[in-house]
C-alpha positions in Angstrom: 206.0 -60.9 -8.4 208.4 -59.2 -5.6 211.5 -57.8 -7.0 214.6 -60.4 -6.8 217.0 -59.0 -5.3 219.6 -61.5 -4.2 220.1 -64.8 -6.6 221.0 -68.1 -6.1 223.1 -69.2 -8.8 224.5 -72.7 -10.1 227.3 -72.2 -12.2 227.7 -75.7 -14.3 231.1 -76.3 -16.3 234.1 -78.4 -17.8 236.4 -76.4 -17.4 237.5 -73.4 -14.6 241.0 -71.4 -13.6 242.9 -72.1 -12.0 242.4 -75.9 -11.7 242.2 -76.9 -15.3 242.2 -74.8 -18.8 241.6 -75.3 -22.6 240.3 -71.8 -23.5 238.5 -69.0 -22.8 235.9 -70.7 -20.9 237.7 -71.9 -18.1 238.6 -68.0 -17.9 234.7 -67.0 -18.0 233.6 -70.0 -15.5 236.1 -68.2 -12.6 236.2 -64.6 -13.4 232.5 -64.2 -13.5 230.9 -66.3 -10.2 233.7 -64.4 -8.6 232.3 -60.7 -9.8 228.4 -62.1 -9.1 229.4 -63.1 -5.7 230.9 -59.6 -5.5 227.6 -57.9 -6.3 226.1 -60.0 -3.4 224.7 -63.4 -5.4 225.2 -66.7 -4.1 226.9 -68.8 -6.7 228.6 -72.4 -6.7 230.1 -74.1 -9.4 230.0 -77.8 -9.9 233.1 -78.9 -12.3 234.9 -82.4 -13.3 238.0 -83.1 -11.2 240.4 -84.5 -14.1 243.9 -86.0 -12.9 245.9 -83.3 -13.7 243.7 -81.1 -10.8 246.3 -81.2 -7.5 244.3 -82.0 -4.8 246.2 -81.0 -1.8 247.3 -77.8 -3.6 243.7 -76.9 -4.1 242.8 -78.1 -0.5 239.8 -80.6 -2.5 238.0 -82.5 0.4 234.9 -84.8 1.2 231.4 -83.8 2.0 230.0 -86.6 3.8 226.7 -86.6 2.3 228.0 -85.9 -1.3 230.4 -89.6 -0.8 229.8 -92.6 -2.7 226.9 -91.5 -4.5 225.0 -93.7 -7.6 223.1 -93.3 -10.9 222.7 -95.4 -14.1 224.2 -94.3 -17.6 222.3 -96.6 -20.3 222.4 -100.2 -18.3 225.7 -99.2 -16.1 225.8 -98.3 -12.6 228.3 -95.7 -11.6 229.4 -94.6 -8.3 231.3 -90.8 -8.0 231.4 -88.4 -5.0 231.0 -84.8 -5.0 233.8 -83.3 -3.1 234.4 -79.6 -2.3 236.6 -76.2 -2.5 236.7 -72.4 -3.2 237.5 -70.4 -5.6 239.7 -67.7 -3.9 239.0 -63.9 -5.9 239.8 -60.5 -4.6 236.8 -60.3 -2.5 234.7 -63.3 -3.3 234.8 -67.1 -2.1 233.0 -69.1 -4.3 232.0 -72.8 -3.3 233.4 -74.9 -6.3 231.9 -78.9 -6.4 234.3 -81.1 -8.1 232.4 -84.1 -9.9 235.0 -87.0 -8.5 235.0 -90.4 -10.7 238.0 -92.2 -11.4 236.6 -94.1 -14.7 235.8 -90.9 -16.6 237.9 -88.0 -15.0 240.2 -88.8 -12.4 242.3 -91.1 -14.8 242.3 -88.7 -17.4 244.8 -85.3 -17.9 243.3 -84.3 -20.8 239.9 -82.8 -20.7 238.2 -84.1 -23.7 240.9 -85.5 -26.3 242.6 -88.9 -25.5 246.3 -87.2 -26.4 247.9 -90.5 -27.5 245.4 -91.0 -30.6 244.9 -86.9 -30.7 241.3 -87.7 -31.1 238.2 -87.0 -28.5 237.6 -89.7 -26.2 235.0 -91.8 -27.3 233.3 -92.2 -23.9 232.5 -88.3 -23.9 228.9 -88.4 -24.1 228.6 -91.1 -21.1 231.4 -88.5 -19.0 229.0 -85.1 -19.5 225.8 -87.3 -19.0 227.3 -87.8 -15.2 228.1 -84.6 -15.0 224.9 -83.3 -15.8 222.9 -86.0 -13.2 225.4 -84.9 -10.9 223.4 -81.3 -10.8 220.7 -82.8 -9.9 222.5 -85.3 -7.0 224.2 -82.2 -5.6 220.9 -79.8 -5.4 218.6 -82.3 -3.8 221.5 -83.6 -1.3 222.6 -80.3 -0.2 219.2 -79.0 -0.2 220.5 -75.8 -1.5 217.7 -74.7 -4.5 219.1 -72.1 -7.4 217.2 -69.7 -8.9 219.4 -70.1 -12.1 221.7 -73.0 -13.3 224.1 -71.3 -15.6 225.5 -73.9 -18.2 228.0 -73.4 -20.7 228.6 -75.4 -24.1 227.8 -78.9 -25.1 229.2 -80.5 -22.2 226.5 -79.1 -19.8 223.3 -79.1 -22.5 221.8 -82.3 -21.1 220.6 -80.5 -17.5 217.4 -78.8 -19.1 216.9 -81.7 -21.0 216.8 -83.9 -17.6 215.1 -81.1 -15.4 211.8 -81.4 -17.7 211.9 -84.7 -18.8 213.8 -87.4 -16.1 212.9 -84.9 -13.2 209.9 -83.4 -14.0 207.8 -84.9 -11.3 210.2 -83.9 -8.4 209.0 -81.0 -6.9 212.5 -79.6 -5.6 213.5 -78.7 -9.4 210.3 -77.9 -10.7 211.0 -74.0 -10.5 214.6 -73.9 -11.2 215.6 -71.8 -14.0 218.3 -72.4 -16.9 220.5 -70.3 -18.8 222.5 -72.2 -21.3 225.3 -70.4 -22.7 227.0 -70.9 -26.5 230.7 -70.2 -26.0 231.2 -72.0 -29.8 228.6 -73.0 -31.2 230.6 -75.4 -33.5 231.5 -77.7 -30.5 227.7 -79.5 -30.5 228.5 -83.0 -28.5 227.6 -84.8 -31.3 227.6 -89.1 -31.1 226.4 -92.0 -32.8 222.4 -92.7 -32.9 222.5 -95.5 -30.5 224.2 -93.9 -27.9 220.7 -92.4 -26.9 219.5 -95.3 -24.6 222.9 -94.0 -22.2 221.2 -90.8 -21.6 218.0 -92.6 -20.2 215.7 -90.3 -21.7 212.1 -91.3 -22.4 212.1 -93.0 -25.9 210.1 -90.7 -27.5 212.5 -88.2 -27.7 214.6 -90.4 -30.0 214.3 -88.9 -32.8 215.5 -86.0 -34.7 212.8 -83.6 -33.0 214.1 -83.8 -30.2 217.7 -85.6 -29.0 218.5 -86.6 -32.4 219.7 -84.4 -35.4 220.8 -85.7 -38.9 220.7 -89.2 -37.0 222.7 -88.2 -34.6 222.8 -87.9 -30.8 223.2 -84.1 -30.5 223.4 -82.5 -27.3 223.9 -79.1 -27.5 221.1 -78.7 -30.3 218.5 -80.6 -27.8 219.8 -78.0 -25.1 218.8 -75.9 -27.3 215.1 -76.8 -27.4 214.8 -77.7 -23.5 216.5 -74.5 -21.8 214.4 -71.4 -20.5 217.1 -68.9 -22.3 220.2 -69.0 -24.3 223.2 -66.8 -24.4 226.0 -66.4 -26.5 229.3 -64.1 -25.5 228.7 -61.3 -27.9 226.1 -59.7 -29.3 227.6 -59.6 -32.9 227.7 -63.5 -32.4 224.4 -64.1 -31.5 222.9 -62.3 -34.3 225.5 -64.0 -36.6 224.2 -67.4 -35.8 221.2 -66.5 -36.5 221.4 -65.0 -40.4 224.5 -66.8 -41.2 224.6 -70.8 -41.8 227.9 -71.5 -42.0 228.7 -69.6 -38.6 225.8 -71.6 -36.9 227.2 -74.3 -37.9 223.8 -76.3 -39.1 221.8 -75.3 -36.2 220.5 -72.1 -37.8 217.0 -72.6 -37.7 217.1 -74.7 -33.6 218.2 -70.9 -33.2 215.8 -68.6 -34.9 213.3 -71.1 -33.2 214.8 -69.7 -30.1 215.4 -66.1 -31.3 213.0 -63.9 -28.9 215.1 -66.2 -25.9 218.7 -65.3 -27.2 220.6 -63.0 -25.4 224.6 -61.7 -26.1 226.4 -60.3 -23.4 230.0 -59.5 -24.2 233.0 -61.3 -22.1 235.0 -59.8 -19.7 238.6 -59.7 -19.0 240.2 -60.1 -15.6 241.8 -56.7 -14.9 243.1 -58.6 -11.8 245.7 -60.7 -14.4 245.6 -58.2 -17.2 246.4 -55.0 -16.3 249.6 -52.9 -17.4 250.2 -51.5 -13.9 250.1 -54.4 -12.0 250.9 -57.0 -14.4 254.4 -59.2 -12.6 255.1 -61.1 -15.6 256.0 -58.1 -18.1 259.4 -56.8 -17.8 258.2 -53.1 -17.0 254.8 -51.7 -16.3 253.4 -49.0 -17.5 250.2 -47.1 -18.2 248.5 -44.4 -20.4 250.2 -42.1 -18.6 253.4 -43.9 -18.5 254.1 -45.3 -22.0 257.8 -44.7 -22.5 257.7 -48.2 -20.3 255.9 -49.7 -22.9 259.0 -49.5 -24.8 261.1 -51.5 -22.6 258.3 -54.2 -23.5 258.6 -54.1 -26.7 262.5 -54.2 -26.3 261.9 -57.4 -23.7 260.2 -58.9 -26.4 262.3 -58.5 -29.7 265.4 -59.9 -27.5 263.1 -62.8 -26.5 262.6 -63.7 -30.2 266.2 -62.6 -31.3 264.8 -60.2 -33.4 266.5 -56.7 -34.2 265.4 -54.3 -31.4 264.4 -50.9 -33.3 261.5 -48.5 -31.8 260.8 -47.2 -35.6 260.0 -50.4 -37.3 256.3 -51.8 -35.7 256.4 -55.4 -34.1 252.9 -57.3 -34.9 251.6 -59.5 -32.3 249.9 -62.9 -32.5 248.6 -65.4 -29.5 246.0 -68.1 -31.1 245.0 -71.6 -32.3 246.5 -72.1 -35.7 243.7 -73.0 -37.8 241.4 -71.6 -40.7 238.4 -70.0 -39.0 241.3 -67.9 -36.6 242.4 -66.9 -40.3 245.2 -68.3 -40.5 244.6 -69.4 -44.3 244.2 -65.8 -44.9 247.8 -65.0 -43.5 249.3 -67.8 -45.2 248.5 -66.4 -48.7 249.9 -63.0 -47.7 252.6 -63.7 -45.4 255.1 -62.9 -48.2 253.6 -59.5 -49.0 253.6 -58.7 -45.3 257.1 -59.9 -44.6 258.0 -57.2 -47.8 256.7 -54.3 -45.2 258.5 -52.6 -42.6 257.4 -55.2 -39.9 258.3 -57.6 -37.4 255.7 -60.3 -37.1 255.7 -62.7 -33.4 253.4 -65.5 -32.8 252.4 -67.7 -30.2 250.0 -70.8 -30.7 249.6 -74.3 -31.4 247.1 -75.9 -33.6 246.9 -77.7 -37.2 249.9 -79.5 -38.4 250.4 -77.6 -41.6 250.6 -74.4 -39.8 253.1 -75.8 -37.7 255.4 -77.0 -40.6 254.5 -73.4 -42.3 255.5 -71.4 -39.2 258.9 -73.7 -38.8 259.7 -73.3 -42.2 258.7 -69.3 -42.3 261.2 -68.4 -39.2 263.8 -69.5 -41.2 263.0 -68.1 -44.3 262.8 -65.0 -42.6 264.4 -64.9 -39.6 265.0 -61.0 -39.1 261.3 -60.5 -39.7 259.4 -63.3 -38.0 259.4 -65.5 -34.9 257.3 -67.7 -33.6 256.8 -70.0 -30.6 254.7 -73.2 -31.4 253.1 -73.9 -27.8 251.8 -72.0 -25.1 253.5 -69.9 -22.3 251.7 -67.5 -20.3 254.6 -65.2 -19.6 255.0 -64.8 -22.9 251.6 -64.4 -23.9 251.6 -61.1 -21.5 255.0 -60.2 -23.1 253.7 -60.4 -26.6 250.4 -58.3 -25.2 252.6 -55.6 -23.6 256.0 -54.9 -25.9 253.7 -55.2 -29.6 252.5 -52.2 -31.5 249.8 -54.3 -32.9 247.6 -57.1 -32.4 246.3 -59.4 -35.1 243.1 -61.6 -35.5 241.9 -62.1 -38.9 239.3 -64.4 -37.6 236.9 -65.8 -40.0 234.4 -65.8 -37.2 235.1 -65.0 -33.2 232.4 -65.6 -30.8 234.3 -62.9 -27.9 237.8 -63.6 -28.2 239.4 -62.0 -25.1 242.9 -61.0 -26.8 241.6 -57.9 -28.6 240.4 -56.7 -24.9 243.9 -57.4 -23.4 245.4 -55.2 -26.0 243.3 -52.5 -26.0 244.3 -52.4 -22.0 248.0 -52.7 -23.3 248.3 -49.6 -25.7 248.6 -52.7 -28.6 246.2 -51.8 -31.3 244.2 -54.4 -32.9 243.5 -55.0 -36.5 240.5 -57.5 -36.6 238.2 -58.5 -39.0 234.6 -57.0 -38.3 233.2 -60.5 -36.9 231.6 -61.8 -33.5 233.3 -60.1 -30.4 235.7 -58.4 -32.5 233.0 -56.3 -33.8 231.4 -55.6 -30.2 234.7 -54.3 -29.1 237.1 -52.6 -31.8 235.8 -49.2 -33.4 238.0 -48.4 -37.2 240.4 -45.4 -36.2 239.1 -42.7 -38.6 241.3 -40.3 -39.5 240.9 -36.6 -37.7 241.9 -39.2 -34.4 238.4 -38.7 -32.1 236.7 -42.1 -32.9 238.0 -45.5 -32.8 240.7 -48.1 -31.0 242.0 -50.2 -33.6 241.7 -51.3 -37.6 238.8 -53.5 -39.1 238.6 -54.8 -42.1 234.7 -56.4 -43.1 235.7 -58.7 -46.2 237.4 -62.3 -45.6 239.8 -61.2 -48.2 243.5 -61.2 -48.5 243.3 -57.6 -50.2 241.4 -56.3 -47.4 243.9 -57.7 -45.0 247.0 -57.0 -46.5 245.6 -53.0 -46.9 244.4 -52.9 -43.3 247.7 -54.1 -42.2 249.1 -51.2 -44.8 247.0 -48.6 -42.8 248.0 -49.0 -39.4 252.1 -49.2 -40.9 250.9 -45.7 -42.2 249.4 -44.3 -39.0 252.3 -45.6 -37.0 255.1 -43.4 -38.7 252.9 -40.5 -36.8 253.5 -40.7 -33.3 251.5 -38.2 -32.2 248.8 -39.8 -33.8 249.4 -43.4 -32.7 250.2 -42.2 -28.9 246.3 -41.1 -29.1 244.7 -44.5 -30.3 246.6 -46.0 -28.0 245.2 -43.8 -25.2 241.7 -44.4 -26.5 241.5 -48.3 -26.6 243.3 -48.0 -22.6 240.8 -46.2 -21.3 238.1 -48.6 -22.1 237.0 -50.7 -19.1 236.6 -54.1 -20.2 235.9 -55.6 -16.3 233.8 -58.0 -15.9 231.9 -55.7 -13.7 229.7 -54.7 -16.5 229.0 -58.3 -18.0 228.1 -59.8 -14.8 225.4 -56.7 -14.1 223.9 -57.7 -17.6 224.0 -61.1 -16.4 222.3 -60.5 -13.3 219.4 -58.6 -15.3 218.9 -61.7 -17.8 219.0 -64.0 -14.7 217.0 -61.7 -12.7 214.1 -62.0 -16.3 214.3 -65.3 -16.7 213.4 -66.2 -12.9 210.2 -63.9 -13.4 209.3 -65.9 -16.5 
């Protein structure tokens, strides 16, 4: 076969920046169809327009042929539109599709939990059923034909499954490609047995061969069996789910089954939005040549928390979800022992109720030592990632996780646990200084922590010392340059398949 040399690519998701964000993913599904476009790809993206998405801000209109269009979920007709955008980048303009139906998305703010019960929305399977029949809508009505639809998560699983079952006879998708993307593989789509007939899939596939699994309707794990290739967003990860059972999260052997079509490709960061020198929402910016600004930061950021400003004593950053597999349980049990160190500890998140009640009840106990902020704000989040020594993430298991990349870029060395994307991107500082960016620790253990935590104390009363590590993790280019190349060469095998 010829060589491919320019791609057309069909980026599939439920979630994007800057329309509508819940993690990490709606950061991946803009920052990298922008840098493909860059490298001269075609790429669209086809998203749900929720009713928090601002229309006229976002300049959202019609497409006359992509109006009022009709499909069948189980016995019920619905009617939705297609209507249309761009993604504005630094150089690219990527077409974005917004999936428009008032019944599912458009009377909805939350994504995929109903926030007055705090539970998911029971209707979710029937909502990412439409959006994955909308792929095929769009496609055959635009008569634009991808090389690759990229799809991410459970929400987007059901599109192989359709392509080579519901549309297997139509002749315009017969030689599309699919790449489907694990972001988490704990978030599977998972609903009750007789929710099947909605998908319309033949009924021979209802069963737990195929869309079933432990009797239930499953649809990541039967994205699993219908895609041409999977990826996951680290390499660590994607070997992790395949030898360790509790990571994959029951699916371990739907992904050995896969293993010689699993491919982990590290995340990106936007260097547009993170990036010391440029970065408008610190209050000074500096660089690795520069990082006496770095203190004004840090200063910036202790007065924000009332804490005691002093350049000696090392403030400890956090930005997360407050829940066990971030490790949180693991900081519980030694937040006393860390709060007897020379430290200042900030945190940023929101998450399980007994962390909350933990955190409140912490910043009083010691409120010289420890503050915390139980919600999100951006502008702080790039505070806390510019003015702290350190970074933690303790994370019983991290597919990417972005943070560690951010303050590597900041001069704020990470201690992480050797897991997932943590792995793939911190190197353990050894001691003569030439290798390594931050601390890992390998053992879930609160011993481990509480010693790694000890360590970079240590190496921070020599400044000479510390001023190099720093140096090393800020000259590391995280861009999503590099991802989106090794993107383009798994796309570029998978359409030669």
């Amino acid at each position: 076969m010829a060589q491919v040399k320019s791609l057309k690519i069909l980026f599939v998701t439920s979630e994007v920046v800057p329309f509508i964000k819940t993690g990490g993913l709606a950061d991946v599904s803009s920052a990298l169809p922008q840098k493909l476009q860059e490298l001269g790809h075609q790429v669209r993206i086809v998203v749900p327009k929720y009713g928090s998405i601002d229309e006229r801000k976002y300049k959202i209109h019609e497409v006359v042929r992509l109006k009022d269009l009709t499909t069948t979920i189980g016995k019920k007709e619905v009617i939705y539109s297609l209507r249309s955008s761009f993604l504005v980048g630094s150089k690219a303009r990527v077409q974005i599709y917004f999936l428009d139906n008032e019944e599912y998305f458009g009377s909805r703010n939350s994504l995929y939990i109903d926030p007055l019960k705090g539970t998911e929305y029971k209707d979710n399977d029937e909502r990412f059923i439409l959006l994955s029949k909308s792929v095929f809508e769009l496609i055959e009505k635009l008569g634009w034909v991808p090389d690759v639809i990229h799809l991410n998560d459970w929400q987007t699983a059901l599109v192989p499954v359709f392509q080579k079952t519901i549309y297997k006879d139509n002749e315009v998708f017969q030689n599309i490609k699919t790449l489907l993307t694990i972001h988490n593989i704990r978030q599977q789509g998972i609903f009750p047995k007789n929710n099947f007939e909605k998908t319309g899939l033949p009924e021979e596939f209802n069963n737990n061969n195929f869309a079933l699994f432990n009797d239930k309707l499953n649809f990541l794990r039967t994205g699993l069996k219908f895609a041409d290739n999977i990826s996951t967003v680290s390499e660590t990860y994607s070997n992790e789910i395949c030898n360790i059972p509790e990571i994959s999260s029951g699916l371990i052997e739907e992904i050995n089954a896969r293993k010689n079509d699993l491919f982990g490709i590290i995340n990106g960061i936007d260097t547009l939005i993170w990036n010391p020198e440029k970065d408008k929402k610190i209050a000074k910016k500096f660089s690795a040549d520069n990082l006496k600004n770095k203190m004004k930061n840090k200063e910036e950021l202790a007065d924000k928390f009332d804490l005691k400003f002093n350049p000696e004593i090392p403030i400890i950053g956090m930005i997360s979800r407050l829940e066990d597999i971030k490790g949180f349980d693991l900081l519980k049990q030694t937040f006393k022992q860390i709060m007897d160190l020379d430290v200042q500890l900030v945190l940023l998140g929101t998450g399980e109720k007994k962390y909350h009640k933990f955190f409140e009840d912490a910043e009083i106990k010691y409120a010289n030592k420890f503050a915390c902020y139980l919600g999100f704000d951006d502008v702080l989040a790039h505070l806390i990632e510019a003015g702290s020594d350190m970074f933690l993430m303790p994370s019983k298991y991290e597919p990417c996780g972005l943070n560690q990349m951010y303050s590597l870029v900041y001069g704020t060395i990470p201690i992480v646990r050797k897991t997932g994307g943590l792995a793939d991107t911190v190197e353990n500082y050894e001691l003569n200084g030439k290798k390594g960016n931050g601390f890992v620790f390998e053992n879930y253990e609160t011993k481990d922590l509480l010693e790694t935590i000890e360590k970079a104390i240590s190496l921070f009363r020599d400044k000479k010392a510390w001023e190099k590590l720093m140096k090393n993790g800020m000259k590391i280019n995280f861009s999503w340059l590099n991802s989106a190349k090794n993107y383009v060469s798994l796309y570029k095998k998978i359409v030669k398949q």
